[in-house]
BALUM-431664 format. One record per residue: z, x, y of N, C-alpha, C, O in turn; residue in one letter. Coordinates in steps of 0.2 Angstrom, whole numbers, plus 5000, padded with zeros to 4 digits. Layout:
REM BALUM-431664
ZXYZXYZXYZXYa
...
//
This chain:
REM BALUM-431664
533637655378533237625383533137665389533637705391x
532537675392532337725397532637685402532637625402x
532837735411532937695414532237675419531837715419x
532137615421531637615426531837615433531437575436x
532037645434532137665443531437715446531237775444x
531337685449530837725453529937695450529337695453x
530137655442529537625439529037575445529437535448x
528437565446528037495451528137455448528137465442x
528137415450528237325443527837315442527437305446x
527737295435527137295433526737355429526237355426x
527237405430526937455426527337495421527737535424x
527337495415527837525410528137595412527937635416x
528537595410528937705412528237745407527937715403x
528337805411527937835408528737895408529237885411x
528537945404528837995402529038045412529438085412x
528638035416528938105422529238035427529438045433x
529337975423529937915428530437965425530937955428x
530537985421531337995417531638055417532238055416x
531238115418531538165419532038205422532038195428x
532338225419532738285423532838345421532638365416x
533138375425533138475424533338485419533038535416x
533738465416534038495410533738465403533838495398x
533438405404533038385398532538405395532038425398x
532638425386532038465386531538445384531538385382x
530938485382530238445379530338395373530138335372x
530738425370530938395361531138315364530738265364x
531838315369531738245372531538215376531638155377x
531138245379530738205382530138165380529838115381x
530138205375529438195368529938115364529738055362x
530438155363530638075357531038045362531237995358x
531238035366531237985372530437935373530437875372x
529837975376529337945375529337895369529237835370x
529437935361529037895358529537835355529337795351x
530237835357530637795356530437735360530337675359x
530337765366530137675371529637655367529737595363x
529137695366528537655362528737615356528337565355x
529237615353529537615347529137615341529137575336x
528737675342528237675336528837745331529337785334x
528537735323529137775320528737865321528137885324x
529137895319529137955318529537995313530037965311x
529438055311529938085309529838185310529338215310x
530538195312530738255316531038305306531338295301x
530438375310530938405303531038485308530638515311x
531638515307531838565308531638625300531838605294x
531438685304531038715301531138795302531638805307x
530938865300530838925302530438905309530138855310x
530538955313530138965319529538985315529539025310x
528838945319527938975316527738985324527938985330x
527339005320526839055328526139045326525739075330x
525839015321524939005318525138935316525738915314x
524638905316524638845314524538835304524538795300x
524338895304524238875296524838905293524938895287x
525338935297526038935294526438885296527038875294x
526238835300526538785303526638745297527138725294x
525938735294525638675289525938705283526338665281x
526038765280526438785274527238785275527538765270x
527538795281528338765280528238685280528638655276x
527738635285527738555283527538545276527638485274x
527338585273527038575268526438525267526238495262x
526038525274525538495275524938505276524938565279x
524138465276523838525276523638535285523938515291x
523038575282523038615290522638575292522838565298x
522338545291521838485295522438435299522238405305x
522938415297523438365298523738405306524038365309x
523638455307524038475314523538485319523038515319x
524038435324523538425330523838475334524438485335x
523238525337523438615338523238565346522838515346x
523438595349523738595360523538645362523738695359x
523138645365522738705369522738665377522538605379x
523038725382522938725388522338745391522038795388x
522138725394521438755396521338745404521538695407x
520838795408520838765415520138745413519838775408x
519838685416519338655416519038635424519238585428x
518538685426518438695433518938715438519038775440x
519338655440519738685444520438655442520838655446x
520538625437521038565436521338635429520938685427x
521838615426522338615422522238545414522438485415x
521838565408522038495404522338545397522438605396x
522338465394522538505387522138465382522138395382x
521938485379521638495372521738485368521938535367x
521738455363522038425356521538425351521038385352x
521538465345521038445339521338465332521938485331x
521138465330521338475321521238555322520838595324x
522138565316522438625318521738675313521638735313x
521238635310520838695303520138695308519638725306x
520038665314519438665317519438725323520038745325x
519038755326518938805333518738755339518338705338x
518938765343518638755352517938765352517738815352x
517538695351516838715353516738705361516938645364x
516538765364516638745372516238735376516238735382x
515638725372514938695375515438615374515638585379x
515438595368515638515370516038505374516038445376x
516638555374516938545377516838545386517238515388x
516338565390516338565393516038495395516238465400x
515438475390515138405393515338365392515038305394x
516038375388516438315388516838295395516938235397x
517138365398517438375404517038375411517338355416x
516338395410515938385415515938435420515738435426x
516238485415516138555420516038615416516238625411x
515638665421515538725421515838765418515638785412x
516438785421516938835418517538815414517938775416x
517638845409518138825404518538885402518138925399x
519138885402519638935399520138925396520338865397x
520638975393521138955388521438995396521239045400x
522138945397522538955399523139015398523539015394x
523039065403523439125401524339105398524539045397x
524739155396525039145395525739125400526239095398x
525639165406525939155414525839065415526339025416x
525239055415525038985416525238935412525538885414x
525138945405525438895398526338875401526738815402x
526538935403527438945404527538895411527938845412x
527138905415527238895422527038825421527438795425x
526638795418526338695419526838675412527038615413x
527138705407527238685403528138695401528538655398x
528338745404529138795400529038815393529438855391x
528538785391528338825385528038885383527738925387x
528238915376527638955374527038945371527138915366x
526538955371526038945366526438925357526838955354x
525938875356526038865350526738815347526938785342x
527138815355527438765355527338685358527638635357x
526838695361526538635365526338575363525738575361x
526838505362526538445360526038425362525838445368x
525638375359525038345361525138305365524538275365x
525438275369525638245374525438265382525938275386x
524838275385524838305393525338275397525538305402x
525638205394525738155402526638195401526938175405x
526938235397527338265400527338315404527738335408x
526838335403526838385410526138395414525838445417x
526038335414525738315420524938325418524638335423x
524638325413523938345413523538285410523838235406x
522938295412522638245407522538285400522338345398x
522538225395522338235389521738225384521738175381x
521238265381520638265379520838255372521438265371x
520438235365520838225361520138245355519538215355x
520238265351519438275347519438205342519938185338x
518938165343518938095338519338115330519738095326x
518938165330519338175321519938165318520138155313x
520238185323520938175324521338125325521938115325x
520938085327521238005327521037955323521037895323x
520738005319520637975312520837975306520737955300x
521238015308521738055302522338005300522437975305x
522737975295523237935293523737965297524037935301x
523838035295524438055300524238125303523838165300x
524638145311524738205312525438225314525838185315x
525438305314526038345313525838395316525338435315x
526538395322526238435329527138495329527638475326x
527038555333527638545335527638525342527238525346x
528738525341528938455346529338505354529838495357x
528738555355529338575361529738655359530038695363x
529738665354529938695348529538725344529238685341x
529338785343529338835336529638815331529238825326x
530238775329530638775325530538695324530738675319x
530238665329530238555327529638545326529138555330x
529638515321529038475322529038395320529538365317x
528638375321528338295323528038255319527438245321x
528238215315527338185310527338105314527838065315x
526738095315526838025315526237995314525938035311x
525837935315525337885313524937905319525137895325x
524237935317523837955324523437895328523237895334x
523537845324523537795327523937775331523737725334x
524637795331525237765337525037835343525037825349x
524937895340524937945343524337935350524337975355x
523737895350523237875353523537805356523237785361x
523937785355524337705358524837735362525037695367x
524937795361525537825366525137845370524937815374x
524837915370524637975374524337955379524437965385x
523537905374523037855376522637935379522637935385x
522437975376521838025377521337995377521137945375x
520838045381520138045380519938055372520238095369x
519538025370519338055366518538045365518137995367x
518438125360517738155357517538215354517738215349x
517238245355516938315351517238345356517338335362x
517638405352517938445357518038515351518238575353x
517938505346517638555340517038585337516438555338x
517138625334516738655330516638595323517138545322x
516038605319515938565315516138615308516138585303x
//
């Protein structure tokens, strides 16, 4: 059970009530999804760096991995979520967001908002502070499979709880 100290009443813990320096993504991630008490399952794996080698050690397909992309959107910090076999379309992407300028987050930047590396970033913004955009296709999926924080962990779980947790925007946010 998560502690609620510092929680307003009336309002459930969110994942940056509970943090501390030495905890890391992996648990902060199943700490989250444990409050929730929605199920999951954790597989350790070879370290992947493409998402279509992700989906070949899960043995799952590549449509099934919700791929995490940092992006600056005007002047703010979000992240991005679509199905690992689709591209960034960044016209919609923009008018989903309501701005101008859209970029992939450097590598300096991903480190600096996240501790991570690229390609390790769960789907999840509200651990590190960002909001989350979500492509609908994806939450239409029976399951997705992310990695957990880790190169080496990954995540499956019901994209259905995975929208019950994060609670993303969602919409077009790919290529067709």
């Amino acid at each position: 059970m998560l502690p609620r100290t510092g929680v307003p009443a009336g309002r459930a813990p969110r994942i940056l009530d509970v943090v501390t320096p030495t905890t890391t993504v992996f648990d902060r991630l199943t700490a989250l999804l444990d409050a929730a008490r929605v199920p999951y399952a954790v597989t350790r794996h070879a370290p992947v760096r493409t998402s279509e080698e992700a989906a070949q050690v899960r043995g799952t397909a590549l449509a099934s991995g919700a791929k995490a992309l940092v992006c600056k959107a005007g002047e703010r910090f979000v992240l991005l979520v679509m199905p690992a076999d689709r591209r960034l379309d960044s016209a919609a992407a923009r008018r989903l967001l309501g701005v101008s300028g859209l970029r992939f987050a450097t590598q300096d930047e991903v480190a600096a908002l996240t501790g991570l590396e690229p390609g390790a970033i769960p789907p999840f913004g509200q651990l590190f502070g960002l909001a989350t955009h979500c492509d609908e296709r994806l939450a239409t999926l029976p399951t997705i499979n992310f990695n957990a924080g880790d190169r080496a962990i990954s995540i499956a779980m019901a994209a259905t709880d995975y929208v019950s947790v994060e609670g993303p925007r969602l919409g077009r946010l790919a290529r067709e």
